[in-house]
TIKOLTOR-492776 format. One line per 3 residues: number of its first residue (from 1); for each residue x, y, z of C-alpha. Coordinates in steps of 0.2 Angstrom, whole numbers. Each point is the difference from the previous one (the first is absolute). Layout:
<nodes>
NUM> X Y Z ~ ... $
</nodes>
This chain:
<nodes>
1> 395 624 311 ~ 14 12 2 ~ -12 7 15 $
4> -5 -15 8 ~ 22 -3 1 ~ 1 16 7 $
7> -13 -2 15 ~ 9 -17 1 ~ 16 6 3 $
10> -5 15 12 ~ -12 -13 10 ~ 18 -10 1 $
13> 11 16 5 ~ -11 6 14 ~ 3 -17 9 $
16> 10 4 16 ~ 20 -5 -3 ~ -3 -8 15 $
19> -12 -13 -5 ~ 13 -2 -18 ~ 14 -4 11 $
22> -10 -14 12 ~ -7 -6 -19 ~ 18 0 -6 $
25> 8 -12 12 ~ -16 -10 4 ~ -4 -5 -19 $
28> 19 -7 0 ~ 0 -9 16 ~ -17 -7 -7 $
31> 10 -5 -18 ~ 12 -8 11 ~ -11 -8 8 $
34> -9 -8 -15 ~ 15 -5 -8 ~ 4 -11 15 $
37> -18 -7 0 ~ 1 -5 -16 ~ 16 -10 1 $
40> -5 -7 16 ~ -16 -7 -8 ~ 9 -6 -17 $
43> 15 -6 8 ~ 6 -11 17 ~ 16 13 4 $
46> -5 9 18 ~ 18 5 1 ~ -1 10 -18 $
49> -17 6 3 ~ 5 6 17 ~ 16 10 -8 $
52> -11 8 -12 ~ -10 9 14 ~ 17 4 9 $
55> 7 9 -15 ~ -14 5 -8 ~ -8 10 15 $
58> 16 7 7 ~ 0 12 -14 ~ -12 9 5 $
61> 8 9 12 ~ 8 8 -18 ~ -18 7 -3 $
64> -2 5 18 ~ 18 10 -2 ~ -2 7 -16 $
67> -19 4 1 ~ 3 9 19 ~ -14 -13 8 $
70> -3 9 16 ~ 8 -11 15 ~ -16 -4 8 $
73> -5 -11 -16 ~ 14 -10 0 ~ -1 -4 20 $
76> -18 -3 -2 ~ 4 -13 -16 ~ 14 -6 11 $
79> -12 -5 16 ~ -14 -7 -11 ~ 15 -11 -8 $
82> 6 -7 14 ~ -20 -4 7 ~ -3 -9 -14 $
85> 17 -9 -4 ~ -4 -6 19 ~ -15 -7 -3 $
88> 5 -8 -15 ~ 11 -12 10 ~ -19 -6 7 $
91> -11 3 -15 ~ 3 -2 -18 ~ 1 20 -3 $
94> 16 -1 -11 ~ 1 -16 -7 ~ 18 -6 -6 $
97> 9 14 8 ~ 2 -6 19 ~ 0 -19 -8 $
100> 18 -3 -2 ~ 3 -15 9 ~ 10 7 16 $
103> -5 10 17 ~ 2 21 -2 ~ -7 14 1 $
106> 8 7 -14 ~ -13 9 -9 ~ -8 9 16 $
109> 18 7 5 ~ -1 6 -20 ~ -13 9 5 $
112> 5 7 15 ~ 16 7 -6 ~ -9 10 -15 $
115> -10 10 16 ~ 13 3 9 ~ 11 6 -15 $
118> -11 13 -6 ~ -4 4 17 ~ 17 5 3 $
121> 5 7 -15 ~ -14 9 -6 ~ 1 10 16 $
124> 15 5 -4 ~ -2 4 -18 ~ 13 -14 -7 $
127> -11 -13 -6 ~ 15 -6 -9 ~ 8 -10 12 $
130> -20 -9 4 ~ 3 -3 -20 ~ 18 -8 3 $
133> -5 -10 14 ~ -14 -9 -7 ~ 7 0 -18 $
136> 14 -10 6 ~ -10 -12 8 ~ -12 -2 -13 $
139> 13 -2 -15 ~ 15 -5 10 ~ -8 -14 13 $
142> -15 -7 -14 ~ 14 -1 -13 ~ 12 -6 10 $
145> -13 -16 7 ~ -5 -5 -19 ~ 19 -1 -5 $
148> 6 -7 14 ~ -11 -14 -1 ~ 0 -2 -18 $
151> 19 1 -1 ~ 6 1 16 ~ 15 -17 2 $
154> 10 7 11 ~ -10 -1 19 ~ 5 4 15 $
157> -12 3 16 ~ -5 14 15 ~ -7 -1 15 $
160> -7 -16 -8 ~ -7 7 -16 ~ 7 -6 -17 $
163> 7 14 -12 ~ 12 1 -15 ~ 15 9 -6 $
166> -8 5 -15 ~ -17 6 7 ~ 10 11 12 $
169> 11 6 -14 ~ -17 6 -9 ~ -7 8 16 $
172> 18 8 0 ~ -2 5 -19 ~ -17 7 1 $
175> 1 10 15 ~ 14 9 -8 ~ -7 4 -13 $
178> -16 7 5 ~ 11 10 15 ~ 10 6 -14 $
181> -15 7 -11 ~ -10 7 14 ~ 14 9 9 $
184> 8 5 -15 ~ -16 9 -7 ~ -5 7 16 $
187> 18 5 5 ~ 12 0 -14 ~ 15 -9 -6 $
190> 15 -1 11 ~ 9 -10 9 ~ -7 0 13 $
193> -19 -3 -4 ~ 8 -17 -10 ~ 9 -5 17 $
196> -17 1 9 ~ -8 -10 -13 ~ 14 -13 5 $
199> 0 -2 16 ~ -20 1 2 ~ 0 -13 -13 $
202> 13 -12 11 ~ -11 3 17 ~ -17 -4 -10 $
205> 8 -16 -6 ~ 6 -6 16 ~ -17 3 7 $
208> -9 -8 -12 ~ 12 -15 4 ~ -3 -2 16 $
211> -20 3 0 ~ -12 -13 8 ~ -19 -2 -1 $
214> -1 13 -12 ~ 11 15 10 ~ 7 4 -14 $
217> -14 9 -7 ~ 2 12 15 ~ 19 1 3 $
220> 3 3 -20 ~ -7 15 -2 ~ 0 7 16 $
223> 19 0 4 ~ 2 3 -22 ~ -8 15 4 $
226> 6 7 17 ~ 18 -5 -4 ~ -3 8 -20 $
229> -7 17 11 ~ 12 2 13 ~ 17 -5 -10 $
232> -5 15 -15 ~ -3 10 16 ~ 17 -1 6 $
235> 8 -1 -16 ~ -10 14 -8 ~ -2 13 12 $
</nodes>
């Protein structure tokens, strides 16, 4: 017995790290993507259903960062994304996640933004910042959706979309707090780093306020990131 384990094990060592990693972050997207099956077949909530897959899958981008994922996987995962959350809008590819009862294109500019992210900061070897960026809107723009309209009473409206105080205020919360524990691990505690967090927090709120058909899953993480990079830049140097 003792044998067979250790040709087993040998047989699992001598697997290319390469192929581990792409298993890593593939057998997570596909939990994800169970999880939200399942609750869209057991229960009518398109809106839930759709979160879990916006949460749930942005974390992978912690696997891609922590497990050093080379670049060209994650812009390869990003371009088959975006192909098939297209066609989904036409064919039923992802049930439940595009059916949320208003026009956007929210889910293929999710997509798009992970591409370009580790596109840009893989190259130049800070893939933090491509884990702020989609972090916040992950956590800070799905969270801020469900308790804004569970417990959202105070409205008011942009460009002619409806949005509340108290979603905002979580968007706000959130996106501190996941600045704060990325830039404070990666750069240390000071002053500084906790002023960054701040201010990206602020700008990521107000763009996720003003968003239309979806943007916001572009404009979040994109500008979280860039301003989150250049502000430690100058502040750090």
């Amino acid at each position: 017995m003792s044998h067979l384990l250790l040709i087993t094990f040998s047989d699992f060592t001598s697997i290319p790290v390469f192929w581990l990693q792409i298993a890593s972050a593939a057998i997570w997207v596909l939990l994800i993507l169970l999880i939200a099956g399942v609750v869209n077949r057991f229960a009518d909530k398109p809106e839930i259903v759709r979160k879990i897959v916006h949460i749930g899958t942005g974390n992978v981008i912690l696997i891609a960062w922590w497990l050093d994922i080379p670049a060209s996987v994650g812009i390869t995962a990003s371009i088959l994304a975006s192909v098939i959350t297209l066609l989904s809008y036409r064919l039923p590819i992802l049930p439940g996640i595009n059916s949320v009862g208003r026009q956007s294109l929210g889910t293929f500019f999710y997509s798009v933004s992970f591409g370009i992210l580790v596109a840009w900061f893989w190259y130049l070897q800070q893939p933090q910042y491509a884990a702020l960026g989609i972090l916040i809107m992950t956590w800070g723009d799905g969270l801020a959706a469900l308790i804004g309209q569970r417990f959202g009473k105070h409205k008011y409206k942009v460009f002619g979309t409806q949005k509340s105080w108290e979603g905002s205020l979580t968007m706000m919360l959130v996106s501190y707090v996941v600045s704060s524990l990325i830039l404070v691990g990666t750069q240390g505690n000071s002053w500084q780093t906790w002023a960054v967090s701040l201010l990206v927090a602020v700008i990521a709120t107000g763009l996720e306020a003003v968003s239309f058909l979806g943007i916001d899953n572009l404009t979040v993480p994109l500008g979280s990131a860039a301003l989150a990079f250049f502000l430690s830049q100058l502040v750090l140097s």
